[in-house]
C-alpha positions in Angstrom: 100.5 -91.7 68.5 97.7 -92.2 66.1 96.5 -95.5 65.1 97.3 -94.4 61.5 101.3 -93.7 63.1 101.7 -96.0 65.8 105.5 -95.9 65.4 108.3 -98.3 63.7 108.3 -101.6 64.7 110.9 -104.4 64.0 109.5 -108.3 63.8 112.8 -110.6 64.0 111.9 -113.7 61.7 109.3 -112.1 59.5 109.8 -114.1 56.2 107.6 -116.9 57.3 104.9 -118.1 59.7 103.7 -116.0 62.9 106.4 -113.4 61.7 105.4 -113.1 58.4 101.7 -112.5 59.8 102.3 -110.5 62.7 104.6 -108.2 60.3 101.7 -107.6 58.4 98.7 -106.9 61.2 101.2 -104.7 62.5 101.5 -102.8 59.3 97.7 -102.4 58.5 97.2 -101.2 62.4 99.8 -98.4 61.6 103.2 -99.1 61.9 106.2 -98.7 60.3 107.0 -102.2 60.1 111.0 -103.4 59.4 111.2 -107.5 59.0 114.1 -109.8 59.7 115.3 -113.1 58.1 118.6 -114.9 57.9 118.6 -114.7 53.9 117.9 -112.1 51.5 114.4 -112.9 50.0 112.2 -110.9 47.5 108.9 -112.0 48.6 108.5 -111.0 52.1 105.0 -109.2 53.9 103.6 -106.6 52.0 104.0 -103.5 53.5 107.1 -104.3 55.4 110.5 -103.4 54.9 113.0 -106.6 55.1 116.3 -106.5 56.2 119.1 -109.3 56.6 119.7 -110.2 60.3 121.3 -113.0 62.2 119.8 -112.6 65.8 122.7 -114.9 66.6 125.4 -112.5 66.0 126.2 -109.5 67.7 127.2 -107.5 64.7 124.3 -108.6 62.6 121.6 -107.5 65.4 123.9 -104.1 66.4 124.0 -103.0 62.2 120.2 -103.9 61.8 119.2 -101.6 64.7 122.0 -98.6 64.2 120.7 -98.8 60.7 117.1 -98.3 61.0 117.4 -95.9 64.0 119.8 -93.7 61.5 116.7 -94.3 58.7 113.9 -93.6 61.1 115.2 -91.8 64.2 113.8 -94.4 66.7 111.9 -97.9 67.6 108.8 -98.2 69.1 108.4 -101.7 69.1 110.2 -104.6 69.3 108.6 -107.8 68.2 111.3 -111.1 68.9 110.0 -113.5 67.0 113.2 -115.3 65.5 113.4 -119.0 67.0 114.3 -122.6 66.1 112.8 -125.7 67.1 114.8 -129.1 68.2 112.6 -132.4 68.6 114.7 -136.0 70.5 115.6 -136.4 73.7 117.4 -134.0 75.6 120.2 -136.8 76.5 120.5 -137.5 72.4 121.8 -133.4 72.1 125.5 -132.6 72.4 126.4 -129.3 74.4 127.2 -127.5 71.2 123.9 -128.0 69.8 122.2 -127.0 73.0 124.3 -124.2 73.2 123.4 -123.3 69.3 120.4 -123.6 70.1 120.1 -120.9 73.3 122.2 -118.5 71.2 118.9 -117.9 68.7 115.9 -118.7 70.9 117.5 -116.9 74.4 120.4 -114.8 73.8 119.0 -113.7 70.1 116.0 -112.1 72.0 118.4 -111.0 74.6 120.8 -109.3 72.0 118.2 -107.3 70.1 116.5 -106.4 73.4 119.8 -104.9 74.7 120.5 -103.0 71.4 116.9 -101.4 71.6 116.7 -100.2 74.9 118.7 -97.4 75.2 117.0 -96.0 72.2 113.6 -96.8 74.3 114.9 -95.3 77.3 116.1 -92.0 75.4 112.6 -91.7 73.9 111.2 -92.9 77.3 108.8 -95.1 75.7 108.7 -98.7 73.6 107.3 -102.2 74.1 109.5 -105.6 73.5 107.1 -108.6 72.5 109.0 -111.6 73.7 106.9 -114.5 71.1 107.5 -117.9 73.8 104.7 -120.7 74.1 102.9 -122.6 76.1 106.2 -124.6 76.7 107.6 -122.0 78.6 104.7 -122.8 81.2 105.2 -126.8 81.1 107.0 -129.9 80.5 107.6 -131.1 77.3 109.1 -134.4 76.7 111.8 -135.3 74.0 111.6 -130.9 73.4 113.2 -130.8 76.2 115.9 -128.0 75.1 113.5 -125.6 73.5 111.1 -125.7 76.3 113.7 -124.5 78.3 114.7 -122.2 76.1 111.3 -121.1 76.6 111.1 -121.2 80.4 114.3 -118.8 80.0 112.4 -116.5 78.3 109.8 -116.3 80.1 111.8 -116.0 83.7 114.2 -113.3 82.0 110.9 -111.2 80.4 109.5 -110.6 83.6 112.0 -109.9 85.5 113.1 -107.3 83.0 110.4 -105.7 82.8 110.4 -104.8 86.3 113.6 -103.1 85.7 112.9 -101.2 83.1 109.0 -100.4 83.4 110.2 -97.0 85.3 111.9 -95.7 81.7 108.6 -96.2 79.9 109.1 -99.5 78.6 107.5 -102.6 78.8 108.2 -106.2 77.9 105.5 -108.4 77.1 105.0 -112.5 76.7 103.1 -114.3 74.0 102.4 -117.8 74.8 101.4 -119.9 71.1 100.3 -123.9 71.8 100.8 -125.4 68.4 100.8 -123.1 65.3 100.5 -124.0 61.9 104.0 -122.6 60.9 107.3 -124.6 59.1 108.0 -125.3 62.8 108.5 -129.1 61.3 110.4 -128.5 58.0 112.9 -125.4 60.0 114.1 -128.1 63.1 116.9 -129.2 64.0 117.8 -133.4 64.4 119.1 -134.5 67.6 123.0 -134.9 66.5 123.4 -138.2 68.4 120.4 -140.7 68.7 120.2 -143.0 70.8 118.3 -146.4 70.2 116.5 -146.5 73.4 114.6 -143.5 72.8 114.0 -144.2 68.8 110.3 -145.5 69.5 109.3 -142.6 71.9 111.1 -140.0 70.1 109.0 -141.0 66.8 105.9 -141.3 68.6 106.6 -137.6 69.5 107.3 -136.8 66.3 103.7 -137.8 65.4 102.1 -135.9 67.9 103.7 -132.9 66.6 103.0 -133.4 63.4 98.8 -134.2 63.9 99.1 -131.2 66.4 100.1 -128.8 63.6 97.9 -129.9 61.5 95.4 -128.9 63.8 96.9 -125.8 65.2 95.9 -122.5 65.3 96.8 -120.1 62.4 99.6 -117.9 62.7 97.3 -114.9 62.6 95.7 -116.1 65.7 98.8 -115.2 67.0 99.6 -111.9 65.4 96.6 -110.7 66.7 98.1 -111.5 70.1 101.0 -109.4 69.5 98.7 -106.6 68.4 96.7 -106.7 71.6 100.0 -106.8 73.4 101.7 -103.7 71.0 98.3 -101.1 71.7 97.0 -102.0 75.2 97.0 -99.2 77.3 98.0 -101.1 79.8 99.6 -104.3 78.9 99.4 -107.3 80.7 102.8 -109.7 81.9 101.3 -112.6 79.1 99.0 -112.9 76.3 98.0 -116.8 75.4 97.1 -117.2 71.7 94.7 -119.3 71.1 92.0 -121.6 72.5 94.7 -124.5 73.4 96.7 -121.8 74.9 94.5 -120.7 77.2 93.4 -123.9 78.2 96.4 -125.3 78.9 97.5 -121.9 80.5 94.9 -122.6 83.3 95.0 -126.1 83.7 99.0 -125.4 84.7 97.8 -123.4 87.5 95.0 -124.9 88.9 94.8 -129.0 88.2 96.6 -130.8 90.9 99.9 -131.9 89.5 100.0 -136.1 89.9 96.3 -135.2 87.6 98.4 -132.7 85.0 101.9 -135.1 85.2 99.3 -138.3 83.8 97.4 -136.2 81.4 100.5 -134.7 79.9 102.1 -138.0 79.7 98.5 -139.6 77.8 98.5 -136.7 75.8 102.1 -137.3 74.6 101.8 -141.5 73.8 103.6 -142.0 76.9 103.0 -144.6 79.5 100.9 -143.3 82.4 
């Protein structure tokens, strides 16, 4: 296709943050873009078409596919963006909450991805953008279930892509480090404290918050996703952003007693 008719894409959580600006980069490259969020709103990216979805319910995620395949005729691309973040100590969650919080950042990505593919596999051709983090590539203390919600996504996005690179499609990571998004404002509590970890749990908060502050921009990120969507040939993982990167290569190559002390320092923990 053209640049000026790349295809449809669909962006799950589009109304805000890297959604909201990867929506719209994908629109001014040439895409049809359709945009997810869990509520009606009347104010999402320009250019995109919004629809109400719920990647954490079957239904939802099968009706917004079978309805913009019967709009459109197919999808191109597949941009899973749609996550929720969840700051304490892993010990402080209960299963249900862990649980709730797999179903959207694992199984939502999982859901749309199985609703797409056999429309990608009848057109013999489509790309799935998996958005996880640098998280997925290393330890996180007291963010202990979304990193592994994370490390999920990345082990299940490669591997899938091995299966199904042979129908045309690929599936692609996109590693953020801390991105000035409501990442702060849309988390989840911990829904059973526990006083021993109050004074390292709100040091963690603090790092958090100083690190968005600082973070990249959300369009550093949608132009990740770009790269990703129009490579000729795509690579496993994109990194967005400086941070990314560096930390990206300091995983693989600093011996780990140096990375397991710098990590801790980095995080106001005792080395």
């Amino acid at each position: 296709m053209s640049s000026a008719n790349r295809g449809v894409a669909l962006v799950t959580g589009a109304s805000t943050g890297i959604g909201y600006a990867t929506a719209i980069t994908l629109a001014k490259a040439g895409f049809r873009v359709f945009g997810t969020s869990r509520k009606p709103t009347s104010d999402g990216p320009v250019g995109v078409t919004m629809r109400v979805c719920d990647v954490s319910d079957d239904a939802s995620v099968s009706k917004l596919v079978s309805d913009i395949v019967a709009e459109t005729g197919r999808i191109d691309l597949l941009v899973n963006n749609a996550g929720v973040g969840l700051v304490g100590g892993a010990e402080e969650s209960s299963i249900s909450q862990a649980q709730q919080l797999f179903n959207i950042n694992f199984f939502g990505i999982f859901r749309a991805t199985n609703a797409v593919l056999p429309i990608m596999r009848r057109q013999k051709s489509g790309r799935i953008i998996n958005m996880s983090s640098v998280l997925g590539l290393i330890p996180a203390p007291f963010l202990a279930l979304y990193a592994a919600s994370k490390h999920a996504v990345e082990g299940y996005s490669e591997s899938l892509d091995h299966e199904v690179r042979a129908q045309g499609v690929r599936v692609i990571l996109v590693e953020p480090a801390y991105t000035r998004t409501s990442f702060e404002e849309n988390r989840t509590e911990v829904d059973r404290t526990l006083e021993i970890y109050n004074q390292d749990r709100d040091r963690m908060g603090a790092v958090i918050r100083k690190a968005m502050e600082t973070g990249d921009m959300p369009q550093v990120v949608a132009e990740a996703v770009l790269k990703a969507a129009t490579a000729h040939t795509p690579k496993h993982r994109y990194t967005a952003g400086k941070m990314a990167r560096q930390v990206s290569v300091l995983r693989r190559f600093v011996p780990e007693s140096l990375f397991d002390k710098s990590l801790r320092k980095q995080n106001g923990l005792p080395v």
